[in-house]
N, C-alpha and C positions, 0 to 999 in steps of 0.2 A: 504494500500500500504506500501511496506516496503523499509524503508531508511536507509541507513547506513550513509550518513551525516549529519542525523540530531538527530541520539538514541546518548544519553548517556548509553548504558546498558555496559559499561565497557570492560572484552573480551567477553559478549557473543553479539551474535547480534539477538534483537528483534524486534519488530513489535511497529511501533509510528503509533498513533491514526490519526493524518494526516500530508502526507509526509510535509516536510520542515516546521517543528515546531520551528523554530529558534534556535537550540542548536548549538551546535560544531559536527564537525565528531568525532566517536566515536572511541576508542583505539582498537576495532577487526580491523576495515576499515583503518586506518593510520599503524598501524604494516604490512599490508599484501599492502599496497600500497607502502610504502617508500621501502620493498624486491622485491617488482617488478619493482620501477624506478630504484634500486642500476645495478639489474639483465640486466636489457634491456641496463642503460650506458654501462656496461662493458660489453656488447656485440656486441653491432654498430661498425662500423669502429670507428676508431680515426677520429675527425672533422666533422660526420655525422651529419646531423641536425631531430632533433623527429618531424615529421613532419606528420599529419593523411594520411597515404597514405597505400596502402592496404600491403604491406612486413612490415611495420613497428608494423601495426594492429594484422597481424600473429602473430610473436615474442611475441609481448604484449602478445596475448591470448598463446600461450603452455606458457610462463615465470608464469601467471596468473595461469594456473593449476595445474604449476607443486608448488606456494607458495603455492595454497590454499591443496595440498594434505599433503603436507610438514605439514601444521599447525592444517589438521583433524578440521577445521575450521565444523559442521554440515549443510549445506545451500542446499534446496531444487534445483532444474533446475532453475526454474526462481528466487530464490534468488542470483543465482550465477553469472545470465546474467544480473541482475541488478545492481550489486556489479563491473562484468566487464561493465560496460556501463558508470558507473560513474568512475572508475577511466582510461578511453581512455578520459572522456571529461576533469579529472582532470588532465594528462598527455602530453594530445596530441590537448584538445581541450583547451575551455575558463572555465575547473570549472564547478564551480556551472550557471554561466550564460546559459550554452549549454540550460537547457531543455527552458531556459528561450526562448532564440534567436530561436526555433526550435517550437515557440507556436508564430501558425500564429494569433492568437485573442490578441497579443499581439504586441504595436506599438514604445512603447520606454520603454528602460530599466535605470533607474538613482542608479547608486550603490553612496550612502555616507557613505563612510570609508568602514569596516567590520561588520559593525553590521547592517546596516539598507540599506535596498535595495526596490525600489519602481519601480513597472511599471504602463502604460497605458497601459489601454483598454477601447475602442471607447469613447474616450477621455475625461475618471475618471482617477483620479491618486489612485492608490490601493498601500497597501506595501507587497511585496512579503515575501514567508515565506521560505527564502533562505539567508543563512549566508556565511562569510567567516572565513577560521579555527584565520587569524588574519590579520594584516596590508600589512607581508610580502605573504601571496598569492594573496592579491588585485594587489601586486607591479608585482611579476610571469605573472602574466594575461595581467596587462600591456604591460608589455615587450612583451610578446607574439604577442599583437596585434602591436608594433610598429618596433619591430626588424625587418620584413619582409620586412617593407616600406623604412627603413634602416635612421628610426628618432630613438633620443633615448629620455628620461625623467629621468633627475636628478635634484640636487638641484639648475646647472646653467639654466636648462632649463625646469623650471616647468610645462607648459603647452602647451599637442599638439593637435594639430586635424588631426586624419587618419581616415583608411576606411578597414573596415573586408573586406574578400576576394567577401561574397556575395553582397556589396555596399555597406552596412550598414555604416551609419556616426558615430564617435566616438569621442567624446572631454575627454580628461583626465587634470586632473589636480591636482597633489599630492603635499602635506608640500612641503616647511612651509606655501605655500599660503591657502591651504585649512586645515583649523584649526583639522576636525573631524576625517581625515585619507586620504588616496587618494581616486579619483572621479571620476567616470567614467558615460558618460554620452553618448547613444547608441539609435542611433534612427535610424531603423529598415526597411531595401530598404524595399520597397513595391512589392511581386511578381506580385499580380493584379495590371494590369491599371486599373484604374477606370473611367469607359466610361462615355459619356451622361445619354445614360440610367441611371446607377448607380445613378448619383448627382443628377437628377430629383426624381430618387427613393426612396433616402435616406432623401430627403427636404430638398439638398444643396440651389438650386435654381428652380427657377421655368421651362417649357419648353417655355413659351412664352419668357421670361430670354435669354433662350439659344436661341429660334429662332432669336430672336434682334441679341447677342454676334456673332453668325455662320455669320449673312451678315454682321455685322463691322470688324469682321478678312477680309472676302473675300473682302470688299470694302478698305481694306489699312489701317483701321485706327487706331494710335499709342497709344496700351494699357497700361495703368498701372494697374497691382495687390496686393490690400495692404493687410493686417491681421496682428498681434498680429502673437505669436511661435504657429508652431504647429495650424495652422487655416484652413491648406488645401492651400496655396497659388499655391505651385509647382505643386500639384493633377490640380490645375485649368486651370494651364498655359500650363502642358501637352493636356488637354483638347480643351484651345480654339487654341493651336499650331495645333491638330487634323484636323483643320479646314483650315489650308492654303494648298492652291490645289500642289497636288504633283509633278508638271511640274516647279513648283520654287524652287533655292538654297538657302534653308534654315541653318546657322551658329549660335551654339546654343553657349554662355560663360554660366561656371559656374564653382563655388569654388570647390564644389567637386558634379561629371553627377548622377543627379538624372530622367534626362526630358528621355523619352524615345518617341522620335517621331517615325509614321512609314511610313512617306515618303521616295522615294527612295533618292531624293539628298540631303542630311544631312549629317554638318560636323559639329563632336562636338568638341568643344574646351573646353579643362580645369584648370583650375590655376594649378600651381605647388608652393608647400612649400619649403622655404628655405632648405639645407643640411644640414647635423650636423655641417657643417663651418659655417651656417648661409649665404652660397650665392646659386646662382641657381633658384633666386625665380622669377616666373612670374607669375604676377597679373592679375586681372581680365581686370585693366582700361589699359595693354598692348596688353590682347588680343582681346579687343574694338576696339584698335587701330589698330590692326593688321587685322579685320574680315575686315574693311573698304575698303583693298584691294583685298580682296579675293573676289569680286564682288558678294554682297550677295544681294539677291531678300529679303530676311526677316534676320533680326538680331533678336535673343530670347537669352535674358541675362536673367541667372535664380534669381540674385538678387544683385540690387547697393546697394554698400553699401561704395561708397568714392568717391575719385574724378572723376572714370569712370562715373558718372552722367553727367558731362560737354560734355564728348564726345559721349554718347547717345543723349542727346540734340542735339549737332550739328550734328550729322548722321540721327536722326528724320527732323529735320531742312533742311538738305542740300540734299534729294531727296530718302533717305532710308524711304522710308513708311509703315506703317506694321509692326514695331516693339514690341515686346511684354516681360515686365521686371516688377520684384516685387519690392517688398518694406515693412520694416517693421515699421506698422503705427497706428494708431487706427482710425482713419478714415481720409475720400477723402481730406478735406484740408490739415490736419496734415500729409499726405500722400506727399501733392507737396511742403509742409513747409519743409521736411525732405529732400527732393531732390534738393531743394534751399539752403541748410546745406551742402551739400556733393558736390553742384559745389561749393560751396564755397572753401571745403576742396583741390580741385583740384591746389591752389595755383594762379589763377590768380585772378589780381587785376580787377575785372569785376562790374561796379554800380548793385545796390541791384535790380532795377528798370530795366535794361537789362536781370539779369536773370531771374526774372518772364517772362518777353517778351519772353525768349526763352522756360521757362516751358509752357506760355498759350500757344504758338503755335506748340509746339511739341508734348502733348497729347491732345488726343480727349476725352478719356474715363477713368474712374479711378475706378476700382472694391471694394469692400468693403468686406473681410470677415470676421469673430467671431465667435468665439469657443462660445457654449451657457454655461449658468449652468448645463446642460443636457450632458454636451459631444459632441453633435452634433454641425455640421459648418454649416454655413449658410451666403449665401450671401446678407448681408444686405443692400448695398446698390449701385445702379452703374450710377454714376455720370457726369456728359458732362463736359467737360473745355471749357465755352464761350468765353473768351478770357480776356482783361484788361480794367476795369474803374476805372483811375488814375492810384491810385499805388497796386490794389488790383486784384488778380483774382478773375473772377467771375465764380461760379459754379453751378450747377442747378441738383438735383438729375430727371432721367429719373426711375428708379423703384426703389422701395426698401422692407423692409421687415417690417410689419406691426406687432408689440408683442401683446400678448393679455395675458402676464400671465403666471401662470404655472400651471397644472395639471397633477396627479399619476404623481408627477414628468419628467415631460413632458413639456418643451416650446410650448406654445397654441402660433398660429398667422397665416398670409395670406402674400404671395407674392402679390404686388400690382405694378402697374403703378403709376405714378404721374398723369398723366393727360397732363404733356409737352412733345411737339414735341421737339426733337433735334434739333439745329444747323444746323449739319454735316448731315442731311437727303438727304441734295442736294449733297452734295460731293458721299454718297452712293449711290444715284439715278443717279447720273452722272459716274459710277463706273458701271453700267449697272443693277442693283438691285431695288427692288419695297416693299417699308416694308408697309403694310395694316397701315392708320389711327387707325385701333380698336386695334393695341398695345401697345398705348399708354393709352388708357384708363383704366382708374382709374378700379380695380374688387370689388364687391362688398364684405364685410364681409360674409361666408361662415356662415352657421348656424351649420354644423356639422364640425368644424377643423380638417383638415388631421395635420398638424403639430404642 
């Protein structure tokens, strides 16, 4: 495959062993790109903005053909569509990142600095063989992505969080804070939902898992979903949202809308970031407060993470049933320790011993997921809130996920039951629903492991 951003072959342009070898863009490709941007400015209006849209795309390409004839440059048909493809994405798109974002096998992009750029895929961290020509195109790119949203990044204002046009989430954060160059950090909307099917297929969870989860949505009962970055939490919560019957008004918070339910009454609400004044900003724990009156059948907050935790609590607590919110944890206790941390953060003077009281009785259920050595998620464990003895919660895992190892690089194990009945069986059964005794039963070790 032939690249022009990654030969050094000087003015000629040849053929690299495999595309994006980590070099620099070479001196044919930068000469015949930097007369094509001078060409197109001074020919847009005054004040127009370069923007990929298809008049802007024309221009490019006759500006494009009429350089390359000018400079007798030698380039086969398809050397030439390659040449114009990479400089629309350096122009008009994001760079070098374009083929990146346009490779659905691929799920988060992490550029540090200009020399070193890594993505995931099914979730290995691999380094891409894709550079940038230096500091100041990391910064272009930037801009690019934040100018739209009408935030800016300098050295008063070193780090932001926006959102590429197709959803995709974006953290940047350049000098002085980031030592290595600026950083951009891109995790990647997901086109597929990923169904039931799917998570069962892939050995997220089991379907006896899910059968249990499908009547504890339907029966009310107030979820928590925890995991580590990047564990599938949101994939999950889309999933078990799937499951609340489409005759309720469902009101989703979230920092930036990644949930996509597809019931008909769904209203999504979303944080908004301050302005380049630094005012304008409304938080998530304002539009908690605010869902409360919008007489919502289910509240789905896609993740606390401050003092909105207080008034999740008391909206679980005070007749909102059915609510379903992540958390980032490494497991079920640590999970409701960190949600006892963030009403904390809410500012009221409330005894330590009060707010467990309101943690053990506003969740029922507490999910557990992990990213393996493998790349693969997996729901490890899903856990009951019994309720308080003294000053402790008491918790009881109902299934979890059994390891046995690893093989051909591969996590060996078995989805299992514990063997304990739930609590809240009677709340679900009183809720009009009937869960078989034998799903709780303990499974036996498989002698041939699927996972």
């Amino acid at each position: 495959m032939l690249n022009f951003r990654n030969n050094r072959a000087g003015t000629t342009v040849g053929r690299s062993g495999q595309a994006g070898n980590g070099s620099r863009p070479n001196d044919a490709y930068l000469t015949i790109r930097e007369k094509v941007q001078r060409r197109l400015l001074a020919q847009l209006n005054p004040g127009a903005n370069i923007t990929n849209d298809s008049d802007v795309r024309r221009s490019l390409e006759r500006i494009f053909q009429e350089v390359l004839a000018e400079t007798g440059l030698p380039l086969s048909r398809s050397e030439r569509t390659e040449m114009f493809e990479q400089i629309v994405a350096d122009l008009l798109g994001l760079g070098p990142l374009e083929p990146l974002l346009q490779d659905n096998s691929i799920s988060e992009i992490l550029v540090n600095g200009p020399d070193q750029v890594f993505i995931e895929r099914n979730g290995i961290l691999e380094e891409a063989e894709v550079r940038f020509q230096d500091e100041a195109e990391v910064l272009r790119i930037i801009d690019r992505i934040v100018a739209p949203l009408g935030r800016r990044v300098d050295g008063s204002s070193p780090m932001v969080d926006a959102r590429l046009p197709d959803g995709s989430r974006v953290n940047v954060v350049i000098p002085p804070l980031a030592l290595v160059g600026p950083c951009i950090s891109i995790r990647k909307f997901v086109r597929h939902i990923m169904s039931v099917e799917d998570l069962v297929a892939s050995g997220t969870i089991s379907q006896e898992m899910i059968d249990f989860l499908r009547v504890a949505v339907l029966a009310k009962l107030n979820i928590l979903v925890s995991g580590g970055t990047s564990t599938g939490k949101t994939t999950l919560l889309n999933v078990l949202s799937s499951f609340i019957p489409d005759r309720e008004r469902i009101i989703t918070i979230e920092d930036a809308a990644e949930l996509r339910l597809q019931q008909r009454h769904v209203i999504p609400l979303e944080a908004r970031p301050p302005n380049v004044e630094g005012k304008g900003q409304i938080t998530i724990r304002q539009l908690v407060i605010n869902a409360l009156r919008m007489r919502p059948d289910r509240i789905v907050v896609g993740e606390v993470r401050g003092g909105e935790a207080l008034d999740m609590l008391q909206a679980m607590n005070t007749g909102h049933e059915g609510s379903l919110t992540t958390v980032h944890a490494n497991g079920p206790r640590d999970a409701l320790r960190r949600v006892e941390t963030m009403v904390l953060m809410a500012g009221m003077e409330l005894p330590l011993r009060a707010i467990r009281e309101q943690i053990a009785s506003a969740f029922d259920l507490v999910i557990q997921l992990e990213r393996m050595p493998d790349g693969s998620r997996k729901v490890v464990q899903i856990a009951e809130v019994q309720g308080m003895e003294g000053d402790v919660i008491v918790m009881q895992d109902i299934f979890h996920f059994v390891r046995r190892g690893m093989k051909d690089g591969r996590v060996q194990g078995y989805f299992s039951a514990t063997g304990i009945r739930p609590k809240f069986i009677e709340k679900i059964e009183a809720a009009g629903f009937q869960v078989s005794p034998d799903l709780f039963m303990p499974t036996a070790p498989p002698k041939k492991k699927r996972w």
